[in-house]
C-alpha positions in Angstrom: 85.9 130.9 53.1 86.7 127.3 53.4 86.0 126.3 50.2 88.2 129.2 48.9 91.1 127.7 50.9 90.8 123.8 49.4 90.6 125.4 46.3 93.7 127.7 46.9 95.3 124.3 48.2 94.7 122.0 45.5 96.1 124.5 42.8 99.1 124.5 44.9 99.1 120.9 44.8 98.8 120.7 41.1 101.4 123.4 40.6 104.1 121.7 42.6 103.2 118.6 40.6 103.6 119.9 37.6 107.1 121.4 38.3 108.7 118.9 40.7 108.9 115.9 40.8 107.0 114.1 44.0 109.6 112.7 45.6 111.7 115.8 45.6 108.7 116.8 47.7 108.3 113.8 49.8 109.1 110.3 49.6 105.7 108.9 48.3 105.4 106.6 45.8 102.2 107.6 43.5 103.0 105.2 40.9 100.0 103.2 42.0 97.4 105.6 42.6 95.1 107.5 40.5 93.6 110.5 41.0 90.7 110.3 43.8 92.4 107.0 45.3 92.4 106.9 48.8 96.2 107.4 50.3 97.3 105.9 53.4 98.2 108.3 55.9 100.4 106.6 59.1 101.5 108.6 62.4 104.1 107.1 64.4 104.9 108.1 67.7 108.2 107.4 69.6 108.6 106.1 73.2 110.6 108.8 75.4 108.7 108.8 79.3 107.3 112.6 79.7 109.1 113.9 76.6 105.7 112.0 74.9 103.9 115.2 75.9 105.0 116.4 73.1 103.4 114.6 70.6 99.7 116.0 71.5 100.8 119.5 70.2 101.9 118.0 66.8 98.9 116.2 66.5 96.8 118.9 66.8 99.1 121.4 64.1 98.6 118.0 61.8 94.2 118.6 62.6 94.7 122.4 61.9 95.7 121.3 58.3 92.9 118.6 58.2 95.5 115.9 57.6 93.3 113.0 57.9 95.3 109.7 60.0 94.4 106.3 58.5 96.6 104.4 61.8 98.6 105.5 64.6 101.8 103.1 65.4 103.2 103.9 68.6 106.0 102.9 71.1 106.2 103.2 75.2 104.7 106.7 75.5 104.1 107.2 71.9 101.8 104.2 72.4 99.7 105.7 75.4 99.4 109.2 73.3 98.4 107.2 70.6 96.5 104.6 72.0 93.8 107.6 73.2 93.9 109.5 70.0 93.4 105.8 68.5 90.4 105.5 70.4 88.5 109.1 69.9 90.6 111.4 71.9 91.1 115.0 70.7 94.0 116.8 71.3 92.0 119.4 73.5 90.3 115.8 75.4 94.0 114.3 75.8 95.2 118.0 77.4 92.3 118.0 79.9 92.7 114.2 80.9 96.7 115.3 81.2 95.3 118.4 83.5 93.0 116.2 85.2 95.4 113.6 86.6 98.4 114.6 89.1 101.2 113.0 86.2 103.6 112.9 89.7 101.2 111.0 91.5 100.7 108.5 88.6 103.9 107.5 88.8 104.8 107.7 92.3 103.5 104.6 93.6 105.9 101.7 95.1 105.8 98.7 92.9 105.3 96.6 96.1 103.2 96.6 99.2 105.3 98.0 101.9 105.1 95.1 104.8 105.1 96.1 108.2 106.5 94.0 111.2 104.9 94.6 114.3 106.7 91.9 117.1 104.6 92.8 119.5 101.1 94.4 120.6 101.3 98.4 120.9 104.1 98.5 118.6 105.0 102.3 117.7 107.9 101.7 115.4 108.6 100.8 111.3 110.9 98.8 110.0 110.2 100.0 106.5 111.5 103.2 105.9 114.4 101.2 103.8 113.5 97.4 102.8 115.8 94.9 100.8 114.6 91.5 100.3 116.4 88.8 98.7 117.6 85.4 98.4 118.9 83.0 95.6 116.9 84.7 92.8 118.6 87.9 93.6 117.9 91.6 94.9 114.3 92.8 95.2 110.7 91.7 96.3 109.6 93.7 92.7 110.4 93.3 89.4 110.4 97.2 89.2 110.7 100.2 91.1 107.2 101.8 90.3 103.6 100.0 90.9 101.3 100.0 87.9 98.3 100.8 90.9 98.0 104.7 89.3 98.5 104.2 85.8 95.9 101.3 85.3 93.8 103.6 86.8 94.0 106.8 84.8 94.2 103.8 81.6 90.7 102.4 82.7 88.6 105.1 83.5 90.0 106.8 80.1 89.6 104.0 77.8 87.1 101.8 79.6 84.9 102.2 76.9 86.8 100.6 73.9 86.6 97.9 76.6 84.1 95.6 73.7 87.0 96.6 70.9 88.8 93.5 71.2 90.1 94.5 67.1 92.6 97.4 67.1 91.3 98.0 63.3 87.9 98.5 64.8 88.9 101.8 67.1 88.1 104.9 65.3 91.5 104.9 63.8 93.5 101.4 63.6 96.2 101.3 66.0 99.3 99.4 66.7 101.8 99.3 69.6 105.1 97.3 70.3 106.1 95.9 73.2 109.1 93.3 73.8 108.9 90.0 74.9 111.0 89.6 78.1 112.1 85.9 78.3 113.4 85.8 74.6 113.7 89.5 73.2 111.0 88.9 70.9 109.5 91.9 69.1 105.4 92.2 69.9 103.2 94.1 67.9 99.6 94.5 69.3 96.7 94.3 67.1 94.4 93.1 69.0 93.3 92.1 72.7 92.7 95.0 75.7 94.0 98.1 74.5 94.8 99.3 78.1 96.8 95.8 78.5 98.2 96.7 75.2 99.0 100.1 76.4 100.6 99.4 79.6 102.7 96.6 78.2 104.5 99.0 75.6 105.2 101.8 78.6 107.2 99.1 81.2 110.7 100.4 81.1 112.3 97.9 82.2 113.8 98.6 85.9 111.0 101.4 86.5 107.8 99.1 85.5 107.2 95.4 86.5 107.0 94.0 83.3 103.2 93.3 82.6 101.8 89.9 82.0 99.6 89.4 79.1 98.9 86.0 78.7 102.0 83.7 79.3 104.2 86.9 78.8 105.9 88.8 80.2 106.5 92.4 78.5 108.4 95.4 78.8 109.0 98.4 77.1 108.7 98.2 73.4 111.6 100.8 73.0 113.7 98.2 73.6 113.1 96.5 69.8 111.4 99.4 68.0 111.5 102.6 69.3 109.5 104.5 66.2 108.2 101.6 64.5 107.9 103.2 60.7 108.8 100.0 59.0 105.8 98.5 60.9 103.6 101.1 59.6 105.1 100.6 55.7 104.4 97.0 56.6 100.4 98.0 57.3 99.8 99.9 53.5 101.1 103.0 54.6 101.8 105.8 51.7 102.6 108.7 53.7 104.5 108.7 57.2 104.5 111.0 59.9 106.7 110.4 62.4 107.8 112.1 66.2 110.9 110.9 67.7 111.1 112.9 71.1 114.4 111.4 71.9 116.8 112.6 68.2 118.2 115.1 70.7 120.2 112.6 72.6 121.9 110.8 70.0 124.5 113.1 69.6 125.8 113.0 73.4 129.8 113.7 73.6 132.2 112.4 75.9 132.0 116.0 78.0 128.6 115.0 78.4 128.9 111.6 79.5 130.6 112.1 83.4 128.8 111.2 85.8 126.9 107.3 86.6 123.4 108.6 85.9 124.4 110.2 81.6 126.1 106.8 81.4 123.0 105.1 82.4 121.2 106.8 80.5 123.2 107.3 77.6 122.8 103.1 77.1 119.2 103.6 77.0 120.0 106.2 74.4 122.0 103.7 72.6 119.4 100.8 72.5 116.7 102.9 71.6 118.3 104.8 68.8 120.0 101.5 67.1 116.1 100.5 66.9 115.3 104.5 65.0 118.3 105.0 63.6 117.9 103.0 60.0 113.8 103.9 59.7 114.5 107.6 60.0 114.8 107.8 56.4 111.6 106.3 55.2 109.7 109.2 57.0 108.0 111.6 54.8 107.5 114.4 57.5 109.8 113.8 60.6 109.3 115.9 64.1 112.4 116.2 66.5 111.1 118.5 69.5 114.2 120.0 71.1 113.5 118.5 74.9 116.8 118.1 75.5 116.0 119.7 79.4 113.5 117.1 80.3 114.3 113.8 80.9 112.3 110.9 80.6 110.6 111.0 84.4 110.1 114.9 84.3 106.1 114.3 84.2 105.7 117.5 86.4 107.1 119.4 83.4 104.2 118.5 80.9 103.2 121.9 80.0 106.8 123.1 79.1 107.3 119.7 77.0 104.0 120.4 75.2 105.0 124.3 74.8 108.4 122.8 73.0 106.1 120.2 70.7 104.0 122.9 69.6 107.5 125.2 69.3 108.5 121.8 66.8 105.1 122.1 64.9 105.1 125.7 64.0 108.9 125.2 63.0 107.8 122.9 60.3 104.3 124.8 59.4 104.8 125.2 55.5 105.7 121.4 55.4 102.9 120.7 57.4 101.2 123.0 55.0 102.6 121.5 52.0 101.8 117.6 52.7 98.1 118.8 53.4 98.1 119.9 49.7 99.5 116.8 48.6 97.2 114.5 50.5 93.6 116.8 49.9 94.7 117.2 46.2 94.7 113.1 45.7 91.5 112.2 48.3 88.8 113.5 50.2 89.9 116.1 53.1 87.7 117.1 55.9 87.7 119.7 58.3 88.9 118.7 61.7 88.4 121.0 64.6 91.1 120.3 67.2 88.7 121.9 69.8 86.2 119.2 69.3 85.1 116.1 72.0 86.3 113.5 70.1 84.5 110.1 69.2 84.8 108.4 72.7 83.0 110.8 74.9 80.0 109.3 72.6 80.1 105.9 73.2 78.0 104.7 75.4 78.9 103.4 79.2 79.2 99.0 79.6 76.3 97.9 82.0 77.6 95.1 84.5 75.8 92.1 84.9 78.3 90.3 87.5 81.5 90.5 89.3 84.5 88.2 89.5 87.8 87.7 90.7 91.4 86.6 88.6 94.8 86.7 90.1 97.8 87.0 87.8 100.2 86.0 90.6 100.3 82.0 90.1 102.2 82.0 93.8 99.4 83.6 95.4 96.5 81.8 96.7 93.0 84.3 95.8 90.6 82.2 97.3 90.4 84.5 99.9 90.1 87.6 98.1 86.5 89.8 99.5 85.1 89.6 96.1 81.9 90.3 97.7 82.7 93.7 98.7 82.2 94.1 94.8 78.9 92.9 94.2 77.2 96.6 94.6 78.8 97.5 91.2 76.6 94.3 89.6 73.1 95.4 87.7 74.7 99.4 87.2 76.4 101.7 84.8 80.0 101.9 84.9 79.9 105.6 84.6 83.0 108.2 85.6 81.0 107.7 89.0 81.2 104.1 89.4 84.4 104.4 88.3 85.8 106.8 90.8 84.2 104.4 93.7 85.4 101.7 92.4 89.2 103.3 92.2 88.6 104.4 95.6 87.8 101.1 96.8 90.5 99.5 95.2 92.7 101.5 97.0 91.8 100.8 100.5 91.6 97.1 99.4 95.0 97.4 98.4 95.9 99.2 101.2 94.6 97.4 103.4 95.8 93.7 102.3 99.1 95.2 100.7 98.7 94.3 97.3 101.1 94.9 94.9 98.3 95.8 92.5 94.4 95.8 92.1 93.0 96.6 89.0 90.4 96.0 86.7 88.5 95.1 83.2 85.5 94.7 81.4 85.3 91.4 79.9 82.7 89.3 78.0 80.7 92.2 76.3 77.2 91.5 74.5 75.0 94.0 73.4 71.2 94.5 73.6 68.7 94.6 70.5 69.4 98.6 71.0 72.7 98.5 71.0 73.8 99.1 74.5 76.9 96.9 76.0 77.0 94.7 78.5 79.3 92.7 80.2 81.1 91.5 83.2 83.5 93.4 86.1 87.2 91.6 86.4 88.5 92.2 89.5 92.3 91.2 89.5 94.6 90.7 91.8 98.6 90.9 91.7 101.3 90.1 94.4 104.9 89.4 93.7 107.0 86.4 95.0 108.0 87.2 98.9 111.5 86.4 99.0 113.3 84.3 101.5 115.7 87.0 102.9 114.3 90.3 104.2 116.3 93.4 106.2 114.8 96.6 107.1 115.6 100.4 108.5 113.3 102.2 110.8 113.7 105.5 112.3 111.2 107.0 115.2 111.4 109.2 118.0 110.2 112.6 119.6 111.6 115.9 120.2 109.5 118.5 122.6 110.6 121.8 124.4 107.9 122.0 127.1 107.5 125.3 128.8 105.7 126.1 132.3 105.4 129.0 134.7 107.1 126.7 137.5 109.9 124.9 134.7 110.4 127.4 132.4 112.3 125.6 129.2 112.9 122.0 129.1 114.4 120.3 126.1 113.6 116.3 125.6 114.9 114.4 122.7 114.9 110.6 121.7 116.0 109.7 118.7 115.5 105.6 118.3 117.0 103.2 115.2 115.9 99.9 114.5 116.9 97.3 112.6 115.8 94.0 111.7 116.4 90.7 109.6 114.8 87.7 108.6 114.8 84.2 107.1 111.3 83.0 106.0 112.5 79.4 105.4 115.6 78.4 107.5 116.8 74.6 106.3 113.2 73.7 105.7 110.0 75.8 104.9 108.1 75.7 108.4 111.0 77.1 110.2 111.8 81.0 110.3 113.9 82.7 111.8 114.1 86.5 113.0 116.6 89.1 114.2 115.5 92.6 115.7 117.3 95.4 117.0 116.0 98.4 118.4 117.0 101.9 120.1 114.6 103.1 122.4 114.6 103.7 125.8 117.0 101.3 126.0 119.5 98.7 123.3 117.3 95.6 122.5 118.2 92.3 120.4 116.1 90.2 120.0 115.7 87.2 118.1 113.2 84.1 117.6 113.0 81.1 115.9 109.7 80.0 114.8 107.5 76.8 113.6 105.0 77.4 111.8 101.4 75.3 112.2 99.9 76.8 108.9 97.5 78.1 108.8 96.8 80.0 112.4 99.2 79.0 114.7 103.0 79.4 115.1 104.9 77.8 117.8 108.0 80.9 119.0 111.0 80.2 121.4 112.8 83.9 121.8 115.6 85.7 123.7 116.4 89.0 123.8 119.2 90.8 125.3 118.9 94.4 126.9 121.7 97.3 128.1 120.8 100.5 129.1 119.1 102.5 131.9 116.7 99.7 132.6 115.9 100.4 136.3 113.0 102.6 136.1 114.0 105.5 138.6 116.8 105.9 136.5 114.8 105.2 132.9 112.3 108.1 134.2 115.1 110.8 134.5 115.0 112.9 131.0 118.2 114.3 131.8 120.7 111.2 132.6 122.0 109.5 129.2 121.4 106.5 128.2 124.4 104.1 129.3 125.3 100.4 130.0 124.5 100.9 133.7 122.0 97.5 133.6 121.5 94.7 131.5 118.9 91.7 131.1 118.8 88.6 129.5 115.0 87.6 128.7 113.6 84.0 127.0 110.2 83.4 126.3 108.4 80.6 124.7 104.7 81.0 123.6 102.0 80.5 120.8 100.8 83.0 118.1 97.3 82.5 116.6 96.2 84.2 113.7 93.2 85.7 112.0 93.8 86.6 108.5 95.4 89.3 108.4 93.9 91.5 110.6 94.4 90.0 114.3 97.1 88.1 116.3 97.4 86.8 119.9 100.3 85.6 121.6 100.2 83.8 125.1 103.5 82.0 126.6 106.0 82.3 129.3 108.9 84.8 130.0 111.4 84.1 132.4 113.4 87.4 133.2 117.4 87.8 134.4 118.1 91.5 134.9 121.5 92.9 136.4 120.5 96.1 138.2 124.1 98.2 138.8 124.1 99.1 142.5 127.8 100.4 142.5 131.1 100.1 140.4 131.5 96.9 140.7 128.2 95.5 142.3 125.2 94.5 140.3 122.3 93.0 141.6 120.1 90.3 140.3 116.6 89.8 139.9 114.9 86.7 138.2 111.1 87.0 137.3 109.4 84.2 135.8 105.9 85.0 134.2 103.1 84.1 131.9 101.3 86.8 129.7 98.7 87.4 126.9 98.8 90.0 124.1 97.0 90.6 120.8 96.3 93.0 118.4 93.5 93.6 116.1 93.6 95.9 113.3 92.2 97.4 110.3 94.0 100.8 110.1 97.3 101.2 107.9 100.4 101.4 110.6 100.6 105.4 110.6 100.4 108.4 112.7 97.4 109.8 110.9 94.7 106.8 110.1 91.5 107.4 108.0 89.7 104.7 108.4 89.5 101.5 110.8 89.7 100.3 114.3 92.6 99.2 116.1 92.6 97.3 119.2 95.6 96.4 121.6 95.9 94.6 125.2 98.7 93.1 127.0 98.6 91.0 130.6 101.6 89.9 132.7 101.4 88.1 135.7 104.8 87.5 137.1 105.2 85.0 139.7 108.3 86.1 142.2 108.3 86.1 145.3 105.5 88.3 145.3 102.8 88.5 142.7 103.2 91.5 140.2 101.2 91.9 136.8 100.9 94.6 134.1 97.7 95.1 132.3 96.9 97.7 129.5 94.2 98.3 126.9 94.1 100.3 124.4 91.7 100.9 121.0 91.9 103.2 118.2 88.7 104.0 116.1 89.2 106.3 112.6 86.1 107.9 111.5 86.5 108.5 107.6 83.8 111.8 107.4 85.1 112.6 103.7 88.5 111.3 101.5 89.9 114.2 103.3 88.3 114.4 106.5 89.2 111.7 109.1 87.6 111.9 112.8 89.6 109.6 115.4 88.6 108.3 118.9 91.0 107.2 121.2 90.9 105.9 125.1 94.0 103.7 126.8 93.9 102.7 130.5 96.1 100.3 132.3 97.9 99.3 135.5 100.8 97.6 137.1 102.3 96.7 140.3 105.9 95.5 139.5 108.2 93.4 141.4 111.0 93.8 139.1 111.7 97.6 139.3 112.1 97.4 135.5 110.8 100.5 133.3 109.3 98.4 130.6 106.7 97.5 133.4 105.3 100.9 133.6 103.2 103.3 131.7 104.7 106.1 129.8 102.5 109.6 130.2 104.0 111.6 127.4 104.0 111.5 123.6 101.1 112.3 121.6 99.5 108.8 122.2 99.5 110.5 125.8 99.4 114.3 127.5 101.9 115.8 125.4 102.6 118.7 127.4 104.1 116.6 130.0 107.8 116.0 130.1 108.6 112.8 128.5 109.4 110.4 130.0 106.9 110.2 132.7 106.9 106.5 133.9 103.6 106.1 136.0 101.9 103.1 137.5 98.1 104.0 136.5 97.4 105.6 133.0 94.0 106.5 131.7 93.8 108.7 128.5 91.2 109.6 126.0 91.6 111.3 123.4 89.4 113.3 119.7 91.6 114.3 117.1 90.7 115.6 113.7 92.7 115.1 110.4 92.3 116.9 107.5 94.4 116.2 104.3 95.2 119.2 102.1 96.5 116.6 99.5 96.6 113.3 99.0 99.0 112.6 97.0 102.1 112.6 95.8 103.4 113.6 99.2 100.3 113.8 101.6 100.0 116.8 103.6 97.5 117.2 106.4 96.0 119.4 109.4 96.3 118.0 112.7 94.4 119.1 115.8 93.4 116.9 118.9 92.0 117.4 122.4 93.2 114.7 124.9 92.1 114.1 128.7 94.1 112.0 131.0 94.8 110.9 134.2 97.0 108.8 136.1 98.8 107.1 139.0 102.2 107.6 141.4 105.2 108.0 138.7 108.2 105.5 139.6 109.8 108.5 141.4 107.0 108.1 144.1 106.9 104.5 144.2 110.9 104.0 144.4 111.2 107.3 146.3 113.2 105.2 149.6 114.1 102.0 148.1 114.8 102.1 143.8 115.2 98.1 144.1 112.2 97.0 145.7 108.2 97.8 145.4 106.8 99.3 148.3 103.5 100.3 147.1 100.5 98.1 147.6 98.7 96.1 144.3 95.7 99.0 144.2 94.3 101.5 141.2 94.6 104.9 142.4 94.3 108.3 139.8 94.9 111.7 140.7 92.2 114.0 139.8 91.5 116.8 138.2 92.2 115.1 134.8 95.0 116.6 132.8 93.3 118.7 129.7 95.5 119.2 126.5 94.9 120.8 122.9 97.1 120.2 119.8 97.2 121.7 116.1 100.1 120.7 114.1 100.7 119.7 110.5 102.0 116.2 109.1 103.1 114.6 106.9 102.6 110.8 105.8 104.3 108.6 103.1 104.3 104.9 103.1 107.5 104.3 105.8 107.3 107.2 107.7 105.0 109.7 109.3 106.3 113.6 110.4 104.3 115.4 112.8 104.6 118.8 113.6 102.6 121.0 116.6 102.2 123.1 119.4 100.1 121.7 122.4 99.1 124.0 126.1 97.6 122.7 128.5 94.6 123.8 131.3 97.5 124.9 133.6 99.3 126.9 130.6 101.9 124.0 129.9 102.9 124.3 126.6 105.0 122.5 124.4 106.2 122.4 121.0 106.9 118.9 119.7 108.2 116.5 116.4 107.5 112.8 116.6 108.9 110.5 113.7 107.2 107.6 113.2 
């Protein structure tokens, strides 16, 4: 049956010869060819974001016809498509790694590190749901808006293989890409080099990528100077061209179309790419335009509809498709190609690693720090689709951890053995962007609760809290800093420090910070009076920070304390409290609600010296159990005490919350706290938008609340300096759901208590 139909083929071929001339059937020149002489075939995929999907379909109608490719030329996302069919992807292998990968998640990632500012041990508030840094160089600590974390992953474990192909002629089928040249607008065609560098050079749209660095370059998106590169590919030898231009269906926009800022926008994308198409168009011998006018460029969650429209484009042209199969068998050697197969790559063999090392591409940053020992297991084994998935998962915390812009990988140095298999050496490497001098951030926290009781029946609470902050990393000279923060809690803080900086591990900080609001803590501890400007305080401090990489920080000075108490109308009274105190903070979570993995440790002490001797001591530690890379098991315990001589709220415990009882009416100021707590995490996805399962049991037990201790006098302390707890301890369960992103953290549940207490709660954070 199959040689029936070459037969049936070529005596269409010779017909058609005979009657027509060739170029009436397509624009090949056969002048210089004689029967049986090889002719160059050439695909040539366009750039377009998601609408590349739909070049897989058309490269597997071109297989049905046993079209033989001799190169694939491609641009932006015609260079990723074609970069995998380049190196021995099927169409049925490139649809599975599609299916495999979350294409949202890919490109979801934040091009830098999100920084977190905690100005103080026990800090339960972000800065970062909204960060702008600048300075002199202009707007942005990233050169883009999306991290390159995800794709170089999917890019690597796909193509880590061709890792020893350092020749693009030497993949199964030759392969070019374009990228362009950021500094000087240069056109730059890749030939050679790593085919995943190659890769995700020509796919960094400028704006939505950081350009990548390959060498002393930096490139962007290769759309920008050839979007469907066919001269290139009449340039290489080629005789007959195939070309896909995904984006044909924007060229003809009209000024109906063109109202609102984001068709503009992208109408001038529209414009640079298609001056680059426009004049090649012609030298095509079979040209696809898939009608994906409804999916735009970042519509990756759409990939089975753009496909379903490429395949739409390929049956559309079948008898041309058809027809240029007859030409090309009836002048060389045709062979059947199953579109169903496992293509060349899932036979090569996997790249045994003989060591491990470290390169950062960020000339700022110093990497002589970087854990490059934590790599060392992956020395003297297989990088197999195992490895590889430990390796991205390590990568991941690493990056998470030390906020990385990016960590990613490559296989450099390859040698083979006498029997041919590869070996070579693991690049770790490291990027970071330059921090700028200018920085200003938006958080948003808070908890909502309607608690219910046999005695209370309903009680609503609600506390929504802002804050905002700015700083200057170098102010007139580069050990100075200086720092503005402004918070709305329990009460309106600013607070601002200048600081000199020791490097490495110490900074010297003088501070003040200025407070209004229901400050007295009889009046703090009452959920139902609103927050007014019924007190105020002026506070200084001056004290030393030491740090420890980046994972712990101490801080021990002096405060000396003026708060105005309001007595009356007119009346306030005055209290002055000088005092010394430590604090510090050790941590290896990530600042969130819902930690996998780590231990954090916290613990304040305040000795104020009045007339009388106060103090305020508190302990708290956090330790994450990661059981699976959905699973997280966290213990939790927190005790502390204070006697205050300064009637202020902020020297007492706070009993509510879920980092307390939650079933108790927030706030409950009390001067003894002792909670621990087991809660259980289980994430139902990871990503884009993680999603998770909450449940925790908490036991706690505590001291007099304020209302006890300021029950005759609300200005002066009447209670002796002891440690008393009530008994039997308070029992709660939670279940809730929650959800985490990078700046903020949503939980939702529903607690009850051993004494039927139950609450419903929401805490932002």
């Amino acid at each position: 049956m199959r040689i029936s139909r070459k037969i049936i083929h070529t005596a269409i071929a010779v017909i058609l010869l005979a009657i027509l001339p060739v170029n009436d059937i397509y624009s090949v020149s056969l002048e210089n060819h004689k029967w049986g002489d090889k002719l160059t075939v050439a695909l040539v995929l366009s750039g377009g974001g998601a609408r590349g999907f739909a070049h897989i379909p058309i490269i597997e109608a071109l297989e049905k016809y046993d079209i033989p490719i001799d190169m694939v030329i491609g641009t932006s996302m015609g260079a990723l498509v074609g970069g995998l069919y380049a190196a021995g992807y099927s169409p049925k292998n490139m649809t599975e790694l599609i299916e495999e990968y979350d294409m949202i998640e890919l490109f979801s990632v934040s091009a830098s590190a999100d920084e977190q500012t905690e100005v103080s041990s026990f800090a339960n508030y972000r800065d970062n749901i909204f960060n702008l840094s600048f300075d002199e160089k202009g707007l942005g600590s990233a050169p883009g808006i999306v991290g390159d974390q995800k794709i170089l992953e999917m890019l690597n474990a796909s193509l880590i293989k061709t890792s020893a192909i350092t020749n693009f002629n030497h993949l199964p089928i030759p392969f070019r890409c374009v990228g362009t040249d950021l500094v000087n607008g240069e056109k730059i065609v890749f030939s050679n080099g790593s085919l995943v560098e190659a890769i995700r050079a020509s796919i960094s749209i400028p704006g939505f990528f950081a350009p990548a660095v390959i060498g002393d370059r930096m490139v962007v998106d290769g759309g920008l100077v050839d979007n469907l590169p066919i001269h290139l590919a009449r340039e290489m030898g080629a005789d007959i061209i195939i070309a896909v231009d995904v984006n044909a269906v924007d060229y003809d926009a009209t000024a109906e179309d063109l109202t609102s800022l984001s068709s503009i926008l992208g109408q001038l994308i529209n414009i640079m790419t298609k001056n680059t198409v426009i004049d090649q168009i012609e030298d095509s011998d079979l040209l696809f335009l898939p009608l994906v006018e409804d999916y735009g460029i970042l519509d990756f969650s759409s990939y089975k509809e753009i496909m379903e429209v490429g395949a739409e484009s390929a049956r559309e042209k079948e008898d041309e498709i058809e027809a240029l199969s007859n030409l090309i068998c009836s002048m060389r050697q045709c062979n059947e190609i199953n579109p169903e197969r496992d293509g060349m790559y899932s036979y090569l063999p996997d790249i045994y690693i003989d060591k491990v090392y470290h390169t950062s591409v960020s000339p700022s940053i110093d990497g002589t720090s970087f854990p490059i020992g934590q790599f060392e297991r992956y020395t003297s084994q297989f990088l197999d689709k195992e490895m590889i998935d430990q390796l991205h998962y390590q990568l991941e915390i690493l990056r998470e951890k030390d906020r990385y812009a990016t960590i990613s990988y490559a296989v450099k140095d390859i040698t083979y053995t006498s029997t041919g298999q590869p070996h070579g050496n693991l690049e770790i490497i490291s990027r970071d962007f330059e921090k700028r001098n200018l920085k200003m951030g938006l958080g948003i926290f808070g908890s909502t609760s309607i608690h219910y009781s046999l005695d209370d029946q309903f009680t609503f609470f609600f506390e929504p809290n802002l804050e905002f902050s700015f700083s200057v990393k170098e102010l007139f000279v580069e050990p100075l800093s200086l720092s503005f923060l402004a918070v709305s809690e329990d009460a309106v803080k600013l607070h601002g420090e200048l600081e000199y900086s020791f490097k490495p591990f110490f900074q010297l900080t003088a501070g003040g910070e200025y407070r209004s609001g229901n400050l007295l803590a009889v009046r703090a501890n009452d959920p139902n009076l609103e927050n007014s400007d019924s007190d105020y305080a002026f506070i200084t401090s001056l004290y030393g920070q030491f740090s420890l990489k980046n994972e712990a920080k101490f801080h021990v000075g002096c405060i000396y304390d003026f708060t105005w108490y309001k007595e009356s109308l007119d009346d306030y009274l005055l209290v002055e409290t000088p005092s010394v105190f430590l604090e510090g903070v050790y941590n290896t979570q990530n600042f969130t609600l819902f930690p996998h993995r780590g231990t954090r440790l916290d613990f304040y002490g305040e000795l104020m010296l009045a007339q009388q001797l106060g103090y305020k001591g508190e302990l708290r530690m956090k330790h994450s159990i990661e059981l699976t890379r959905k699973d997280s098991l966290e213990l939790a315990f927190r005790i502390g005490s204070a006697h205050s001589t300064t009637a202020r709220a902020s020297d007492y415990f706070s009993y509510g919350y879920t980092d307390g009882i939650v079933t108790t009416l927030s706030p409950l100021l009390v001067q003894d706290i002792m909670i621990a707590s087991l809660s259980y995490y289980h994430w139902f996805t990871l990503n884009p938008v993680p999603l998770l399962l909450y449940s925790d049991i908490s036991m706690g037990s505590r001291g007099d609340s304020v209302d006890v201790i300021y029950a005759d006098d609300p200005y002066a302390v009447v209670t002796p300096p002891e440690i008393n707890f009530y008994t039997p301890f308070d029992v709660t369960f939670s279940v809730g759901f929650g959800m985490t992103l990078s700046t903020i953290d949503l939980l939702v549940g529903y607690a009850v208590d051993l004494d039927l207490r139950s609450t419903i709660f929401v805490e932002v954070r």
